[in-house]
Structures are given as structure tokens and as C-alpha cells.
N, C-alpha and C positions, 0 to 999 in steps of 0.2 A: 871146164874148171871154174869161170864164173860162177855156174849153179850152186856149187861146191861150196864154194868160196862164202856165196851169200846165206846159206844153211848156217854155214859154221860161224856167222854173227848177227845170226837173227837171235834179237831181241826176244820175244814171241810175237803176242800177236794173232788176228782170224788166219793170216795166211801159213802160218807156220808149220802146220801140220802138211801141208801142200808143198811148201818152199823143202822142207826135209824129204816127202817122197820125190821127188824131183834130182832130188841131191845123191837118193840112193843110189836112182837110176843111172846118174850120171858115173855115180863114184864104181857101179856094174860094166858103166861102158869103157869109160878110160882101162881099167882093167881088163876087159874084153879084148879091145881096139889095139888096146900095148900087145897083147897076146898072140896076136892075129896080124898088127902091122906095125914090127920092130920102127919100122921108121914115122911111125906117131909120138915115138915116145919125146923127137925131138920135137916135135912139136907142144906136146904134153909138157915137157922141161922149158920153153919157151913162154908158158900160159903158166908157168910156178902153180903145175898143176897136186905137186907132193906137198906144197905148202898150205893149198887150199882143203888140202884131204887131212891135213895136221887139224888146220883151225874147227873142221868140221867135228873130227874124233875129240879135242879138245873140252866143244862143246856139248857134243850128245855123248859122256863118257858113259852116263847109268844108260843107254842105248844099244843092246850086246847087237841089234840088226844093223843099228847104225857104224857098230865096230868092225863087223863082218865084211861089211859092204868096202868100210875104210881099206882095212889091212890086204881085204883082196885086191883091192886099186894099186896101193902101195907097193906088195907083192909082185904084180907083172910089169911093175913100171921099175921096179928093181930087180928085175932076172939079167941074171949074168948074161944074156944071150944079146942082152944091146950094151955091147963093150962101147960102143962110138959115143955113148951119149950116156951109158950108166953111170960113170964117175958124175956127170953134174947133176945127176938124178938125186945120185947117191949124198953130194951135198948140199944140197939144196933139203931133201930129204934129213939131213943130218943139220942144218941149220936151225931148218922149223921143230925138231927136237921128236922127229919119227921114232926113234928106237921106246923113248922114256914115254911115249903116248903109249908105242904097238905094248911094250910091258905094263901099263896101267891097265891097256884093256884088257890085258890077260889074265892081273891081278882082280881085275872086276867083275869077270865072264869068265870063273874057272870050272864052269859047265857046259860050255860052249866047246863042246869038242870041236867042231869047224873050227871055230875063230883060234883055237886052241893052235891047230897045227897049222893054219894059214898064216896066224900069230907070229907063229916060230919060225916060219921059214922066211916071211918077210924079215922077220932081223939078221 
């Protein structure tokens, strides 16, 4: 979530382009991870890992890879299937203002059929 975290307020900068592939990957894993091991998510919810994934989408919103990468993190960290932990997912997610990003990037990236229906279901 750190990696995350620091993409989504980099200034720019030589390393920028570097510090954002890094963040993709991450924002691949946490999504992956939640997917494959429900009991990361409390860990994920622990590292305000939904709020580090807002600040990043926030930032690279003209970025439809970078939206992709978001909403599908978002997405398995809010599957209804981690009831033990989805409600603080869920606001914490809802604090950092997940719903009004996931519909910007949608509104931004309306060719993006992925992000399009990853989009949707994350909300």
C-alpha cells in the first residue's frame, strides 16, 4: 500500500515514471492477494490500503492503465466474500471518496470496456 500511496503524491519528477510502474504492480497485487487470500484484506484495511488506491486514482485520473489497475484493487478488496472485514474496507473506502473516483474514471475512460465493467462492479 506504501508504493501506492507514494505514486498517488508524486509530485513528478526522473523517478516518476518508475515510482507509477511500481504502483501498478502493486495496485495488481493487492487485488490479486485479496482474491486468493480473503484474510489479507485485513491486513490491506490495516495499511489504509483503499485509501492509498483513492490518492493514486485521484492523481493519474487522465491514466485509463492507471484506473484499471485502481478499480481492479478496489474491486477484490470489496467483494462481498470478506464479510469480517468488508464493512471497514467498505468505509474507509467510502471515506477516501472510492465511489466519486471509480465514476470519474469511468466518466474519463468511456472506452475502456475493462475498466468499464471492473468500474461497475467495484461500486
Amino acid at each position: 500500500a506504501e508504493r501506492v500511496r507514494r505514486a498517488g503524491s508524486t509530485g513528478g519528477g526522473s523517478d516518476q515514471r518508475m515510482e507509477l510502474g511500481v504502483a501498478l504492480l502493486a495496485c495488481r497485487a493487492i487485488g490479486l492477494a485479496s482474491r486468493s487470500a480473503p484474510e489479507l484484506v485485513a491486513a490491506f484495511t490495516k495499511a489504509s490500503a483503499a485509501s492509498a488506491i483513492c490518492g493514486f486514482m485521484r492523481r493519474w485520473l487522465p491514466d485509463g492503465e492507471v484506473q484499471l489497475a485502481a478499480a481492479f484493487a478496489l474491486r477484490e478488496l470489496l467483494e462481498e466474500d470478506h464479510d469480517a472485514v468488508c464493512g471497514a474496507v467498505g468505509e474507509e473506502a467510502a471515506t477516501a471518496a472510492a465511489p466519486r473516483l471509480l465514476r470519474a474514471a469511468l466518466a474519463a475512460h468511456p472506452h475502456s470496456r475493462e475498466l468499464q465493467g471492473i468500474g461497475t462492479r467495484a461500486l
